[in-house]
Structure formats: structure tokens, C-alpha cells
PDB file of N, CA, C and O in Angstrom:
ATOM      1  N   UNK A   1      13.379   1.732  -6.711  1.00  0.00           N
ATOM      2  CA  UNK A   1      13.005   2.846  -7.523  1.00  0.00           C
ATOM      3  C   UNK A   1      11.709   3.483  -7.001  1.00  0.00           C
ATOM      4  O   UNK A   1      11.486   4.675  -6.792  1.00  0.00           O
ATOM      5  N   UNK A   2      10.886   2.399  -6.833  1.00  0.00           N
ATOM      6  CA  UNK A   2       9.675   3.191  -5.963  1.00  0.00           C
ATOM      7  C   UNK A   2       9.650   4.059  -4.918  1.00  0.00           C
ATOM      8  O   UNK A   2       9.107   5.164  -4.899  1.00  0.00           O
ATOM      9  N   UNK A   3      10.331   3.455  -3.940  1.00  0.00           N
ATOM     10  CA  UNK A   3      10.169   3.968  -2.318  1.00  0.00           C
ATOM     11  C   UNK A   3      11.550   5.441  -2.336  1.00  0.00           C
ATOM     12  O   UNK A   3      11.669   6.318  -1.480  1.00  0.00           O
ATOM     13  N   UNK A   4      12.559   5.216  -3.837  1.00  0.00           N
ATOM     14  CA  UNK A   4      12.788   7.000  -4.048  1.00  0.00           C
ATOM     15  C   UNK A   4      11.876   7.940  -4.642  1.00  0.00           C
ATOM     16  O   UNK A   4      12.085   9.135  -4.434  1.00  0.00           O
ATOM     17  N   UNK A   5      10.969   7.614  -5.296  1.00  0.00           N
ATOM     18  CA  UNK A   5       9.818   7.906  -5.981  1.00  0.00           C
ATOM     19  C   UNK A   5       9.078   8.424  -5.248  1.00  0.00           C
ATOM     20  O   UNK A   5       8.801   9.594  -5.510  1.00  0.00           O
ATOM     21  N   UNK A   6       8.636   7.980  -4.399  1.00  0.00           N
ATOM     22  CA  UNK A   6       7.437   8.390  -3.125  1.00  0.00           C
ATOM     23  C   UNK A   6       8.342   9.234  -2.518  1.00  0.00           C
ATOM     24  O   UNK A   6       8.046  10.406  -2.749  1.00  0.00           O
ATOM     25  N   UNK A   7       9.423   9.098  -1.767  1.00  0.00           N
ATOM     26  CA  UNK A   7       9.757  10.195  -0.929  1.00  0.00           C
ATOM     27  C   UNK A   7      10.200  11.456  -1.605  1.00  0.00           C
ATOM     28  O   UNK A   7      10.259  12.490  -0.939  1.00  0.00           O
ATOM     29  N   UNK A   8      10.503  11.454  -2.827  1.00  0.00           N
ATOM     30  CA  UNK A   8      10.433  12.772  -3.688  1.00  0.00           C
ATOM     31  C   UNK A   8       8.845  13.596  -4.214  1.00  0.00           C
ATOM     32  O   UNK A   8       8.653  14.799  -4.389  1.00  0.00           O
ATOM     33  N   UNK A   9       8.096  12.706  -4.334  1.00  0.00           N
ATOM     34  CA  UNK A   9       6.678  12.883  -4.415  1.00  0.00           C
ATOM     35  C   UNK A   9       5.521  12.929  -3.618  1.00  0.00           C
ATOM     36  O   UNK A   9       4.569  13.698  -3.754  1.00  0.00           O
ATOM     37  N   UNK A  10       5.641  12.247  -2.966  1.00  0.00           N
ATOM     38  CA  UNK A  10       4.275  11.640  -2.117  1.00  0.00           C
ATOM     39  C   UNK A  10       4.575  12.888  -0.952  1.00  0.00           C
ATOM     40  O   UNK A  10       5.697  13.297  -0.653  1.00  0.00           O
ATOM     41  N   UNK A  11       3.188  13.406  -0.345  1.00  0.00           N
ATOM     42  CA  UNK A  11       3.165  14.444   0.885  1.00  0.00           C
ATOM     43  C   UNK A  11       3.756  13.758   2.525  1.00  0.00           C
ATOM     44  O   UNK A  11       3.090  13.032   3.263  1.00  0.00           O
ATOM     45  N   UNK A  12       5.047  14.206   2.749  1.00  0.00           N
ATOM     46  CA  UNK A  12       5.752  14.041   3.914  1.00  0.00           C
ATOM     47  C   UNK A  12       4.664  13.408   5.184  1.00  0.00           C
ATOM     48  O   UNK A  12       5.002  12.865   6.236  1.00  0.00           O
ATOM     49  N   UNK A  13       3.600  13.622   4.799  1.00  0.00           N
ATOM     50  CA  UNK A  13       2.457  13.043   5.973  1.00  0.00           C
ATOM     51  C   UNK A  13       1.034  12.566   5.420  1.00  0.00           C
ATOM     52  O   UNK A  13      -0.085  12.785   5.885  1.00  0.00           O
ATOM     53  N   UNK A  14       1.584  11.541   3.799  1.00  0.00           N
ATOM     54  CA  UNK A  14       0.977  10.828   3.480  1.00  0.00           C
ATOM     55  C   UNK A  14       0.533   9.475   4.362  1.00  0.00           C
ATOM     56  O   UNK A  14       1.139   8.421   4.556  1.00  0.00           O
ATOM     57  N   UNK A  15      -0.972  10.013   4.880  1.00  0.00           N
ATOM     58  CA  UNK A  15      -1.614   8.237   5.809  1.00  0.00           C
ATOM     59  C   UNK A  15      -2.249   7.683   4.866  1.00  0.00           C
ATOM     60  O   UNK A  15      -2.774   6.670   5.328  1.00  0.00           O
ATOM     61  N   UNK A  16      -2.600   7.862   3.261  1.00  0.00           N
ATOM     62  CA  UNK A  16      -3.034   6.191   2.760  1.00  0.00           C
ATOM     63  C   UNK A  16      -2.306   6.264   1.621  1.00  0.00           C
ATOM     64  O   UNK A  16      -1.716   7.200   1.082  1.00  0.00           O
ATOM     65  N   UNK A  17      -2.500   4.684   1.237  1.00  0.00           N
ATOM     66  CA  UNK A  17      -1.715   4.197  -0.398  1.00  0.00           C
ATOM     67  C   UNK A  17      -2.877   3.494  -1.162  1.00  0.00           C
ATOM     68  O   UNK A  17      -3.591   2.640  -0.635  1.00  0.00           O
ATOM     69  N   UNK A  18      -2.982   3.837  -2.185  1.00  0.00           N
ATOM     70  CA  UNK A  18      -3.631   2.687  -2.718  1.00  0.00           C
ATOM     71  C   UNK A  18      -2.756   2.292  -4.418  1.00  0.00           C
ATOM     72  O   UNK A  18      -2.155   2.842  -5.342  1.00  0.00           O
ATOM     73  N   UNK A  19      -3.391   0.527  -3.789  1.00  0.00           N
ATOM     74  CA  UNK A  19      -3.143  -0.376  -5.465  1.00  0.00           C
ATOM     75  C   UNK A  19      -3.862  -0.538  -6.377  1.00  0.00           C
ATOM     76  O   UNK A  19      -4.952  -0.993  -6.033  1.00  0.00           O
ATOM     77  N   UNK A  20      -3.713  -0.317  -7.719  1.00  0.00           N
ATOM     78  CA  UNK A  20      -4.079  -0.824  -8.788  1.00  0.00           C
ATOM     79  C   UNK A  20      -3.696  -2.054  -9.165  1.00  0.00           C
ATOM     80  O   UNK A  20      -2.515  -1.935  -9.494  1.00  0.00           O
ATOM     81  N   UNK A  21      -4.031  -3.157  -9.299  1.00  0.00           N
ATOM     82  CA  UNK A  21      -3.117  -4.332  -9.174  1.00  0.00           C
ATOM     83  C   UNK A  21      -2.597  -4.561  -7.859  1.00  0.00           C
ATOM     84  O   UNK A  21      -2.188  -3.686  -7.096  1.00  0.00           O
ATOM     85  N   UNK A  22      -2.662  -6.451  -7.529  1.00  0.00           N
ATOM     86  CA  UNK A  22      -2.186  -6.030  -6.268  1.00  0.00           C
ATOM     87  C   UNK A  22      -1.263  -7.321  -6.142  1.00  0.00           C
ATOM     88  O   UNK A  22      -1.115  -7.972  -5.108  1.00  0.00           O
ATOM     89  N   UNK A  23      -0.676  -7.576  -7.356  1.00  0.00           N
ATOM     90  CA  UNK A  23       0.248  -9.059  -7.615  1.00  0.00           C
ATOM     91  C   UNK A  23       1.732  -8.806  -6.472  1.00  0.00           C
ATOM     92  O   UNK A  23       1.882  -8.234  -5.393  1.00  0.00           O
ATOM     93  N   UNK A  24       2.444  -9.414  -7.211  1.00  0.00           N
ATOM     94  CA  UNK A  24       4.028  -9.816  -5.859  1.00  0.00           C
ATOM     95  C   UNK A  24       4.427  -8.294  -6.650  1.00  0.00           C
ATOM     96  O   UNK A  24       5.613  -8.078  -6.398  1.00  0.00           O
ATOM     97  N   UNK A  25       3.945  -7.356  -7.373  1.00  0.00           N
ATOM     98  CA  UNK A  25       5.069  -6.482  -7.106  1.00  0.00           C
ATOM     99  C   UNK A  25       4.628  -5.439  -6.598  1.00  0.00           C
ATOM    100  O   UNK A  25       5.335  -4.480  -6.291  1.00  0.00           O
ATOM    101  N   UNK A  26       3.086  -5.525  -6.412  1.00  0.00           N
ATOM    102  CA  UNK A  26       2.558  -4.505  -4.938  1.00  0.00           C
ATOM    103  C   UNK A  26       2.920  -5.003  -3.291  1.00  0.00           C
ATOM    104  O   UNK A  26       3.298  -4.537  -2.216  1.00  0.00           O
ATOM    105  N   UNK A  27       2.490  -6.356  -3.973  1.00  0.00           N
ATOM    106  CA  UNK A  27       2.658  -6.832  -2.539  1.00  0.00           C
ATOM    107  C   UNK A  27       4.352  -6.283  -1.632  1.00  0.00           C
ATOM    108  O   UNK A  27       4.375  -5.809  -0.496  1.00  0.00           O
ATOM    109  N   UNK A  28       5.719  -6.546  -2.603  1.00  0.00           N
ATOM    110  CA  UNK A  28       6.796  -6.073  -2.466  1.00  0.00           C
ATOM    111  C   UNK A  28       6.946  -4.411  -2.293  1.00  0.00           C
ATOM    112  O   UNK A  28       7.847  -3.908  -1.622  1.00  0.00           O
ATOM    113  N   UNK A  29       5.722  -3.488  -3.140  1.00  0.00           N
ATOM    114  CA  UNK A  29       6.074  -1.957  -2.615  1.00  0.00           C
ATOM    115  C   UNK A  29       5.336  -2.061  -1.255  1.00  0.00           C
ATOM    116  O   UNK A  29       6.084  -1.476  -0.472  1.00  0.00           O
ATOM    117  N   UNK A  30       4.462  -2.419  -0.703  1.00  0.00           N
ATOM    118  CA  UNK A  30       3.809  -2.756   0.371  1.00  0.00           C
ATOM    119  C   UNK A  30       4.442  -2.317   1.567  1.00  0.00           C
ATOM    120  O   UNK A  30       4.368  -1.387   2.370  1.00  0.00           O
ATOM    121  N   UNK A  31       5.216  -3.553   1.329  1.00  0.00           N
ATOM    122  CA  UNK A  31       6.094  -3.785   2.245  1.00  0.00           C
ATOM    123  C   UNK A  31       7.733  -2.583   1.955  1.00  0.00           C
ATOM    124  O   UNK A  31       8.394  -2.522   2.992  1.00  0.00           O
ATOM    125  N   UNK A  32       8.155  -2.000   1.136  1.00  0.00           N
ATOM    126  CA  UNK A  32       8.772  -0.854   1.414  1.00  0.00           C
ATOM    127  C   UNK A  32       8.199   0.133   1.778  1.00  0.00           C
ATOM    128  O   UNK A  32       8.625   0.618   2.826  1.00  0.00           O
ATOM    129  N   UNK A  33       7.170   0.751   1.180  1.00  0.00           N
ATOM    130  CA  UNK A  33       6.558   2.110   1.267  1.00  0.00           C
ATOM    131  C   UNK A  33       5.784   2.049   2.415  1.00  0.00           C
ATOM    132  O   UNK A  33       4.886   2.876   2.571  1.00  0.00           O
ATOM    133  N   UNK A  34       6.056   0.972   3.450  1.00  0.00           N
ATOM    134  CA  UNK A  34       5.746   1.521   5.020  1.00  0.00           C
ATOM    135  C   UNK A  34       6.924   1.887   5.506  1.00  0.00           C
ATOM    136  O   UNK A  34       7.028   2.265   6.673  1.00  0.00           O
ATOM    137  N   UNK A  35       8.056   1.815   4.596  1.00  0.00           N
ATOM    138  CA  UNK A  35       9.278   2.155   5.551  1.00  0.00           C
ATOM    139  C   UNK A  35       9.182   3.924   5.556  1.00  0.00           C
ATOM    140  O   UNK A  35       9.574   4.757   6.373  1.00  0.00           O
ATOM    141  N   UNK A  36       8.468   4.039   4.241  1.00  0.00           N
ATOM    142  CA  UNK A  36       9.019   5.556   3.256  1.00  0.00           C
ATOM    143  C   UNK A  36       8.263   6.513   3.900  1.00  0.00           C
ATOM    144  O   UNK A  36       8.693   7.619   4.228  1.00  0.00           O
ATOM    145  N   UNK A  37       6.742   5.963   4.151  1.00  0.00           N
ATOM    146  CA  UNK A  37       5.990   6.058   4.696  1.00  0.00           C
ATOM    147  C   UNK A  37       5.481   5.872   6.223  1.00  0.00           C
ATOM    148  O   UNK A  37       4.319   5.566   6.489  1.00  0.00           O
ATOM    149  N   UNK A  38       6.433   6.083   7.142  1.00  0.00           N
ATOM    150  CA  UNK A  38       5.836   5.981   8.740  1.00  0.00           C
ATOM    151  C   UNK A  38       4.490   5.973   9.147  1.00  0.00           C
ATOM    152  O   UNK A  38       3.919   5.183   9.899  1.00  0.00           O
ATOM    153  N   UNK A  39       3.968   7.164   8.423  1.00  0.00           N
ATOM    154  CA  UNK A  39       2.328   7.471   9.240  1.00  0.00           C
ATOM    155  C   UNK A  39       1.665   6.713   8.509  1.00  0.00           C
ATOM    156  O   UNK A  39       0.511   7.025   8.802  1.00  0.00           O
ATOM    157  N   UNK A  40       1.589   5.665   7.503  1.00  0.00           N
ATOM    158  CA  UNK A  40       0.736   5.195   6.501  1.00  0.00           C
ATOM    159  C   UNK A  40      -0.055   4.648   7.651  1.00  0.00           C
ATOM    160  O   UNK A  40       0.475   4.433   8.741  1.00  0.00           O
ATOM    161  N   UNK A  41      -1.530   4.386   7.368  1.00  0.00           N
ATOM    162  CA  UNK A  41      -2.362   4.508   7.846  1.00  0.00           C
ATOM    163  C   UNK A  41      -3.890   3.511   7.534  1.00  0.00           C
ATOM    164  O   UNK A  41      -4.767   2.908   8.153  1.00  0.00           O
ATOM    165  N   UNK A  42      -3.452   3.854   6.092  1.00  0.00           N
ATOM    166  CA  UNK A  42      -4.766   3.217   5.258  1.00  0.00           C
ATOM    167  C   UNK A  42      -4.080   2.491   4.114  1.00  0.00           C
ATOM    168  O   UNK A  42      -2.891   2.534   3.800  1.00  0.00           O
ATOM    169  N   UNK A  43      -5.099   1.803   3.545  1.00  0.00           N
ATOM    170  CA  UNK A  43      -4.757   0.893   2.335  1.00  0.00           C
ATOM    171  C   UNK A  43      -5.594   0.732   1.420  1.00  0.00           C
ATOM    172  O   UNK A  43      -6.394  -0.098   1.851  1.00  0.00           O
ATOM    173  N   UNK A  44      -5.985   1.148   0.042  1.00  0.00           N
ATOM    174  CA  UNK A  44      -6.702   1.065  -0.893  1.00  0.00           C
ATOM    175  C   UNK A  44      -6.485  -0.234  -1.628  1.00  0.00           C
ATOM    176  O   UNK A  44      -5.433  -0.102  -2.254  1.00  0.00           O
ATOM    177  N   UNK A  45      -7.170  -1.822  -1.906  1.00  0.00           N
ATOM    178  CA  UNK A  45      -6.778  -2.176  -2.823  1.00  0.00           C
ATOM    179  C   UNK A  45      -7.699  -2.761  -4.230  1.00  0.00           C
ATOM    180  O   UNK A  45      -8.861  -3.165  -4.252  1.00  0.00           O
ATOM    181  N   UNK A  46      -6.854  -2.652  -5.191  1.00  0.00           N
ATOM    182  CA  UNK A  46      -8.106  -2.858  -6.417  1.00  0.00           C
ATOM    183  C   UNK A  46      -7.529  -3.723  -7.169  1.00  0.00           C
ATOM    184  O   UNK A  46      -6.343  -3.529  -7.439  1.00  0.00           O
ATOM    185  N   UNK A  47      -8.099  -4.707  -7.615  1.00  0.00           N
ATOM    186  CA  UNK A  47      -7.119  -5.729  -8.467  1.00  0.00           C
ATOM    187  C   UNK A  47      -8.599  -6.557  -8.839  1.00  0.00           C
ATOM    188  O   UNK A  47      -9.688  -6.513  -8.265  1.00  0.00           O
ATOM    189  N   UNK A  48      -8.105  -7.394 -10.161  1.00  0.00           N
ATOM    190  CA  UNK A  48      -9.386  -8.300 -10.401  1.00  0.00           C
ATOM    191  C   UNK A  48      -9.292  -9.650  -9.983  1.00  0.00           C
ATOM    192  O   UNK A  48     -10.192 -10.463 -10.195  1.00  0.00           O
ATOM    193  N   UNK A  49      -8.120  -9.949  -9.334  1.00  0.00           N
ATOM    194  CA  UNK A  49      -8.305 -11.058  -8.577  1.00  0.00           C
ATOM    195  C   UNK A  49      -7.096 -11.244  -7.258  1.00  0.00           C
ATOM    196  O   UNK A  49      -7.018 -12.367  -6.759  1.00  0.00           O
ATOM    197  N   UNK A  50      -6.303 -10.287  -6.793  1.00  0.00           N
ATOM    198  CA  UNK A  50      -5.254 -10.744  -5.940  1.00  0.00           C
ATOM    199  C   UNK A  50      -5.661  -9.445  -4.438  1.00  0.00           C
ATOM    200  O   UNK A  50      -5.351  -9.684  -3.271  1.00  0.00           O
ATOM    201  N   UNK A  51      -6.287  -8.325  -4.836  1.00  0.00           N
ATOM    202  CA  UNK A  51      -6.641  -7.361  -3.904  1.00  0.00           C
ATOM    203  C   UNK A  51      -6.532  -8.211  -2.288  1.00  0.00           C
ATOM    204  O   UNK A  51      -5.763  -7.867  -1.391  1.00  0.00           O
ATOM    205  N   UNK A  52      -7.266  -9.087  -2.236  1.00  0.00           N
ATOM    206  CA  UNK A  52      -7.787  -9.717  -0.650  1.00  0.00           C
ATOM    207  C   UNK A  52      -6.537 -10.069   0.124  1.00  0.00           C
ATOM    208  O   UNK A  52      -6.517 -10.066   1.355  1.00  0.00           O
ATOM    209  N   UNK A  53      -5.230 -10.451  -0.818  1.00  0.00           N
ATOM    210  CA  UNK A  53      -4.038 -10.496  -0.568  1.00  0.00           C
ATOM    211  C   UNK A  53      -3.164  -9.774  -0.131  1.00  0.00           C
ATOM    212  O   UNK A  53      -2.383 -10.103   0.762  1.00  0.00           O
ATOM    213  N   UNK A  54      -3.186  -8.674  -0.718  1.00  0.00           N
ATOM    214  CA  UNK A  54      -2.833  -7.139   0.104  1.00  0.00           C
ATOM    215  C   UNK A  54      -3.655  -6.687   0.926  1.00  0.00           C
ATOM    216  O   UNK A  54      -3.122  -6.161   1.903  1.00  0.00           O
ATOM    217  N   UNK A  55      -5.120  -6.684   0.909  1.00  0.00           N
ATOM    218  CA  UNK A  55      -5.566  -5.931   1.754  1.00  0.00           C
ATOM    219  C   UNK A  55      -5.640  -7.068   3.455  1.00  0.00           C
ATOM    220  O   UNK A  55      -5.759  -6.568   4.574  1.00  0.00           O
ATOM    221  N   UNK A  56      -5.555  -8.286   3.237  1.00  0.00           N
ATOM    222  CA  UNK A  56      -5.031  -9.020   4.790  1.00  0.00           C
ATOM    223  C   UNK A  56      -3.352  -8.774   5.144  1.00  0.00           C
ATOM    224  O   UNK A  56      -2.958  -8.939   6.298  1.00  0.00           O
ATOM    225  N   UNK A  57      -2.821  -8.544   4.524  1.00  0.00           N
ATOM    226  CA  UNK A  57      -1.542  -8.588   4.654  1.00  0.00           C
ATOM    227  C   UNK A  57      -1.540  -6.982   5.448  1.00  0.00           C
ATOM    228  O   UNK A  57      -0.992  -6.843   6.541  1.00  0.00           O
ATOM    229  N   UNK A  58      -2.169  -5.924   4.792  1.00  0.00           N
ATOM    230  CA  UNK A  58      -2.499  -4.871   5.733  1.00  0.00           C
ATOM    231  C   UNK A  58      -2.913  -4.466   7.244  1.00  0.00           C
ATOM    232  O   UNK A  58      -2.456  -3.704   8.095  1.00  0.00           O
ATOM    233  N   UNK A  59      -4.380  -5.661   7.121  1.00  0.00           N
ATOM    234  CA  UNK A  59      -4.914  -5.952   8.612  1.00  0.00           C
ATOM    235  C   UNK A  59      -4.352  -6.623   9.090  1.00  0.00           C
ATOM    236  O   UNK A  59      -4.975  -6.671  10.151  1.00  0.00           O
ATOM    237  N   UNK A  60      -3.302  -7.503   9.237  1.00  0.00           N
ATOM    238  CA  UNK A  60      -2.240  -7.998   9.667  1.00  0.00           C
ATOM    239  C   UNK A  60      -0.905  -7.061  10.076  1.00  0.00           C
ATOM    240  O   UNK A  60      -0.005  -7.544  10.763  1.00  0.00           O
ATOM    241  N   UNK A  61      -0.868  -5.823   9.641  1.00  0.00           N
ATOM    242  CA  UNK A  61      -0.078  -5.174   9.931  1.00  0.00           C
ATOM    243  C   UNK A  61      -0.408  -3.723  10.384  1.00  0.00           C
ATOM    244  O   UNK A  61       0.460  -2.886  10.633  1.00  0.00           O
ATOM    245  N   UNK A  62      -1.722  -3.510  10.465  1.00  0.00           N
ATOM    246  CA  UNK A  62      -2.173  -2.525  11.620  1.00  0.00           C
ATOM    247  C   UNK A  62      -2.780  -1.345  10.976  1.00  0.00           C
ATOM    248  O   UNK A  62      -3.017  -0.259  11.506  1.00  0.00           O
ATOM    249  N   UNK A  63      -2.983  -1.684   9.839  1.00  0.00           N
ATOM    250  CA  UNK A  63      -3.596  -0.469   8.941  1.00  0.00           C
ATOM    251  C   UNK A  63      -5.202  -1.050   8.706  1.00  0.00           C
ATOM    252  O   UNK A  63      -5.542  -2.220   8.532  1.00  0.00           O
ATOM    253  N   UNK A  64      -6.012   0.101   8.760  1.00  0.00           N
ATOM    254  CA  UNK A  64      -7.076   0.153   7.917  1.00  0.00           C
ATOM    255  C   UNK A  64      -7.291   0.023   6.517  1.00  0.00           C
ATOM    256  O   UNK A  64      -6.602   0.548   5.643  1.00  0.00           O
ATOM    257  N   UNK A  65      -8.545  -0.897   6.310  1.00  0.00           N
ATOM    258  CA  UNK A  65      -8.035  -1.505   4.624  1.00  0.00           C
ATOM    259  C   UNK A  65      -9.333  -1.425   4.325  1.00  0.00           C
ATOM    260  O   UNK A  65     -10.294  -1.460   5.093  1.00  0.00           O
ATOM    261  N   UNK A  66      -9.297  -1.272   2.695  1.00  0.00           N
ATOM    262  CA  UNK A  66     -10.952  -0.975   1.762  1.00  0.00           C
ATOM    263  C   UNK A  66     -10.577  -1.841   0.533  1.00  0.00           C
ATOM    264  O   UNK A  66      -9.578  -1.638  -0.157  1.00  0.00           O
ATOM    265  N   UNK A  67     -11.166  -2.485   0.402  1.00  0.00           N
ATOM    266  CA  UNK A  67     -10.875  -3.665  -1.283  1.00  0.00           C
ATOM    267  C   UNK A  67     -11.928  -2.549  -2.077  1.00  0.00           C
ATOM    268  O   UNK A  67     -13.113  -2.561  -1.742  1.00  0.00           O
ATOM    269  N   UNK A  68     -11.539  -1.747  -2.962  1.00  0.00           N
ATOM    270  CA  UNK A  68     -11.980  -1.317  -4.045  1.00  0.00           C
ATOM    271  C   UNK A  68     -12.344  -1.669  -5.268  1.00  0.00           C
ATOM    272  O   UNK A  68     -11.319  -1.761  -5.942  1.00  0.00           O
ATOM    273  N   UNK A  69     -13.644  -2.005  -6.135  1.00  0.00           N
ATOM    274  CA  UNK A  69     -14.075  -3.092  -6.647  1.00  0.00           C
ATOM    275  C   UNK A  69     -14.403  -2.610  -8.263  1.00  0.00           C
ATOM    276  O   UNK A  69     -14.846  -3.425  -9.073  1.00  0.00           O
TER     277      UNK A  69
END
């Protein structure tokens, strides 16, 4: 439902995403909405305790990342 969501919404040459929360069901859009998303680029994440989780899982996958606090 998401990753139809974004490609009806999100700008065709969207380079960042960011999370609010960053539990298994960001972690799971994560990992779609680079499909939806080709040029993604960057990674916003904000959570009160799981952020560091997404945002390595990012630098692990070639994006620039900011833990938002």
C-alpha cells in the first residue's frame, strides 16, 4: 500500500525519505521505497529508540543518513 502511495504522490525525483518511527514497519517500507524510489539518496530518521537501526541499515546501503532527535 505504501510504495503505491509514494509513486502516486511523492516527486518522480524524490532523493530523501524520512521516518517517524523507525520499528519493523519502517524498516520493511525502507526496503520497498528504494525500489519506488531509484534516486533516493538520503535518509531522515526519528524514533525514540529504534532510529540507529534504520539509519545503519541505510549506510549499509549507500545512502546518506541524519538520526533526527
Amino acid at each position: 500500500m505504501t510504495a503505491i502511495a509514494v509513486q502516486k504522490l511523492a516527486r518522480a525525483d524524490s532523493v530523501s525519505i524520512g521516518f517517524i518511527g523507525c520499528g519493523v514497519q519502517a524498516r520493511s517500507h525502507f526496503d520497498v521505497l528504494r525500489l519506488v524510489l531509484p534516486d533516493l539518496k538520503e535518509v531522515v530518521a526519528c524514533s525514540r529508540s529504534a532510529a540507529q537501526v534504520v539509519y545503519e541499515t541505510a549506510l549499509r546501503k549507500g545512502l546518506g543518513t541524519r538520526l533526527a532527535r
